[in-house]
C-alpha positions, 0 to 999 in steps of 0.5 A: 720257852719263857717257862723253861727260860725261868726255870733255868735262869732264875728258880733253879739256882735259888733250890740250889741254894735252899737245898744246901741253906742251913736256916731253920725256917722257910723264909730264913733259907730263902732269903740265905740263897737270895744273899748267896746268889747276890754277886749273880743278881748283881751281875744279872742289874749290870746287865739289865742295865746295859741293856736299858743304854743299848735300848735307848741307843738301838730304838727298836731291839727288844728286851725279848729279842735281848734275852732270846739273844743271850741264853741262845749265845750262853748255850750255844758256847756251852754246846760247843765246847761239851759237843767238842769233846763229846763227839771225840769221847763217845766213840773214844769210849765205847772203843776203850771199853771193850778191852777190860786189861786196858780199863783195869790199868785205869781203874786201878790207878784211879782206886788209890786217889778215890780211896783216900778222898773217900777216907777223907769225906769220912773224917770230916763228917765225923768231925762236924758231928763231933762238933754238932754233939758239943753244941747240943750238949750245950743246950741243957746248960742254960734256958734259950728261947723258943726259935733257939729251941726249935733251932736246936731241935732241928740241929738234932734231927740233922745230926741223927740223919748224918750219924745214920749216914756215918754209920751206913758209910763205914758199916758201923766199923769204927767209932766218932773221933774225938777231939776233931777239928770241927767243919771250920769257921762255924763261930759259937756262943754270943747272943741269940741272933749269933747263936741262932746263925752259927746254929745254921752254919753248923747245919749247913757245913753237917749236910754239906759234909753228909752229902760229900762223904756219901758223893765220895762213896757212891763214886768209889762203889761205882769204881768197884763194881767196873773193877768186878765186872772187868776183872770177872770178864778178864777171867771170863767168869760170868754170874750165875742165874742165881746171882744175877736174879739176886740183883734185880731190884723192885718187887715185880722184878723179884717176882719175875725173877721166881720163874725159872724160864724167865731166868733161863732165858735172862741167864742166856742172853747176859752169858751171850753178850758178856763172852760172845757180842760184848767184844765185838759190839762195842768196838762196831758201836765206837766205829759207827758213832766215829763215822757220825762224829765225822759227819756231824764235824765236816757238816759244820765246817760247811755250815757257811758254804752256799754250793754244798753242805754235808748236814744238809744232802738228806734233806735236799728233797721232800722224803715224806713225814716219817721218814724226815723225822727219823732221818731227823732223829738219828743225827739229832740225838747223836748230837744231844748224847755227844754235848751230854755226855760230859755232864753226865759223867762230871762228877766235882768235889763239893758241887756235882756228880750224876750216880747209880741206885737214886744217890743222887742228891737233889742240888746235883740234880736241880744243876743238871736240870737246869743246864739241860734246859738251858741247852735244848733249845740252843742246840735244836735251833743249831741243828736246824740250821745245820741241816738249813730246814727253814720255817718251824716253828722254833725258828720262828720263834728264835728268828727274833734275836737276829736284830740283835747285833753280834748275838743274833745272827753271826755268832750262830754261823761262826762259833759252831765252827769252832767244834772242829778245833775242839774235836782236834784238841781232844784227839791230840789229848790237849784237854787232858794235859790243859786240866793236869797242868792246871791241877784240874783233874776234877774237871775230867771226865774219862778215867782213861785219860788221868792215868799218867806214867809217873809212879804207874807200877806202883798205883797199879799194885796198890789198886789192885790190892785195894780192890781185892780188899773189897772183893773180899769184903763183899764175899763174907757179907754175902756169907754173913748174910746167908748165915743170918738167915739161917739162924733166923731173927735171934742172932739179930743183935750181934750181926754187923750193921751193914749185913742188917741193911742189907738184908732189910734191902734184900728182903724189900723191907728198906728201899735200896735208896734208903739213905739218898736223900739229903738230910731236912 
């Protein structure tokens, strides 16, 4: 527990913040997150300090029990409010995404917005790289020392990784602007230690801008490919064996994918659940996870009731040890999607965003990790609770933190409650108005639920034309790769850049995440 309670609270937010720091040393990045996590560590010495008066005024209270206290009270609000939604997006979903017409009015409206912000991540970055160039054709106007010199290296090495992303990101379609209007408050000239700032600055604002150009077109392929698929099941066009052997990825799945009965069979049973079980699975699935959401609500409604209690009647008696693990199991990790879910699926300019194919980047990642951590053991000790199964070793443990007033013992009966209201507020569409009124639609999290009825006509034709555009595209790539093929490795120099990545990914030359990580 005090592993994990550091990885969460201490360490992952300084990577974070290295991940993203432009220094050219080890020791500068670490001491640049260390300054941008200082209002944090301020807040962190005011609450150590309150907790010094409260020792002094509560005797016996610990600072364990205060910890165990506050990350358990942290979490538990944070599970409540995402179980709150969950557990009404889930089954909300899952109901949605059997009816491809309905997905497609969303996604088409949601094509036009991803467009342009994908456009716009890509300008930026070419302008950042404009002004990278500049800096370093700087460098052979006058002799720097040697830090700056190694700076300057560095900044090189960045600016190749970005003009690579660039590149990669508009298939070599178009050149660098000139004349950008750079990354913005990145200061040049003055004196070394200035320069050699401004230096990491402009490293720093060129990896931010890489990152979010390739965050911008992960999530407009991802939006794509649900395009495809929704408008091929629409139409009721299912791949071929051929296509679909084409999308296996790894080596041992391209060799399996050689053997014509693996391929039958695998051909079979996609055509099977795509035409025949996909429109009648998902909406059982959605009806089945309602009734567990319906469940999981009222149990904690009852949750101060001493005569009944909805969790807790499969319980009531001893069923064995495997049979009260899996009765355990089922319940439990309905919860953990359900509180899950928003995570997953919140994609913030600029900060965060989960996507397919190992694209995403490592702060991403560090963040996702260290709110998951921070929420098991808040919302396992919870589910113990609900279902009041007493002395594990968990509870043990957590047991300590009810000597703390208010955040030991209270606020562990009484704020779970209030995933009830939550779960009203998302059914009646509260949510969703809440975020478009305050211009939040970054924080939303279903497609669905942004499509408005202003001006709906006429982003349903543009989404549509947008996304038959990249249909288009992606059938002469295809072409253009076949007829590389044919005329062998000779006509490699006029063929476009993104048929020669792709062909290299194809053939297992280049790995499929080849350009995922951030640059060093």
């Amino acid at each position: 527990y005090w592993a994990t309670f550091l990885l969460c609270w201490v360490l992952c937010p300084i990577l974070i913040e290295y991940e993203s720091a432009g220094d050219f040393t080890v020791l500068s990045r670490l001491y640049s997150s260390l300054r941008r996590k200082a209002a944090w560590r301020g807040g962190y010495l005011v609450l150590g300090v309150s907790m010094v008066i409260c020792f002094s005024i509560g005797g016996d209270i610990g600072l364990r029990a205060w910890c165990i206290a506050a990350s358990n009270a942290w979490g538990l609000l944070l599970s409540t409010v995402l179980m709150g939604y969950g557990l009404v997006a889930v089954p909300r979903h899952l109901w949605h995404l059997a009816s491809p017409r309905e997905q497609l009015s969303a996604l088409y409206c949601m094509a036009v917005t991803m467009d342009e912000a994908r456009s716009s991540t890509q300008f930026e970055l070419e302008d950042v790289i404009s002004e990278a160039r500049t800096e370093i054709a700087s460098r052979s106007c006058r002799h720097w020392q040697s830090e700056l010199e190694r700076a300057f290296d560095v900044l090189q090495l960045t600016l190749e990784e970005c003009v690579l992303v660039n590149c990669e990101l508009t298939n070599g379609a178009r050149g660098l602007r000139a004349g950008g209007h750079g990354c913005g408050g990145v200061s040049c000239g003055g004196a070394d230690s200035s320069r050699l700032e401004s230096l990491g600055e402009l490293r720093r604002a060129m990896k931010q801008a890489a990152t979010e150009a390739r965050r911008a077109a992960c999530r407009w392929n991802e939006l794509v490919r649900c395009c495809l698929l929704h408008e091929d099941l629409e139409e009721q066009m299912y791949p071929s064996a051929l296509e679909l052997a084409a999308s296996w990825q790894g080596s041992w799945m391209r060799t399996i994918c050689h053997w014509h009965p693996v391929r039958a069979c695998w051909h079979g049973f996609v055509r099977l659940w795509l035409g025949t079980l996909r429109p009648r699975v998902l909406p059982a699935a959605g009806a089945l996870c309602g009734v567990l959401s319906a469940v999981i609500v009222l149990g904690q409604l009852t949750m101060l009731s001493n005569t009944w209690s909805l969790s807790s009647l499969p319980f009531k008696e001893g069923h064995g040890f495997w049979f009260t693990q899996g009765l355990c199991m089922l319940p439990l990790s309905y919860m953990v999607c359900a509180a899950y879910w928003s995570i997953f699926r919140l994609k913030i300019a600029g900060w965060y965003g989960l996507y397919s194919d190992h694209s995403s980047d490592t702060s991403s990642l560090l963040w996702c990790a260290s709110i998951l951590g921070r929420l098991a053991a808040p919302l396992c000790y919870h589910f113990l609770l609900l279902v009041r199964v007493e002395h594990t070793a968990l509870q043990d443990m957590m047991d300590q933190m009810k000597v703390v007033p208010v955040l030991g013992s209270s606020i562990n009966e009484v704020l779970p409650m209030l995933v009830g209201l939550f779960c009203l507020c998302n059914l009646l569409n509260v949510h969703s108005r809440f975020v478009s009124l305050c211009g939040w639609d970054m924080l939303e999290v279903e497609w669905l639920s942004l499509v408005s009825s202003v001006d709906t006509k006429h982003l349903l034709l543009e989404g549509r034309r947008l996304i038959e555009r990249e249909r288009q595209k992606r059938s002469e790539d295809r072409g253009g790769l076949l007829d590389m093929h044919e005329r062998g490795e000779a006509s490699r120099a006029t063929v476009p850049l993104r048929w020669q990545i792709a062909a290299l990914i194809e053939d297992g030359t280049l790995p499929v995440d080849w350009n995922a990580a951030s640059p060093p």
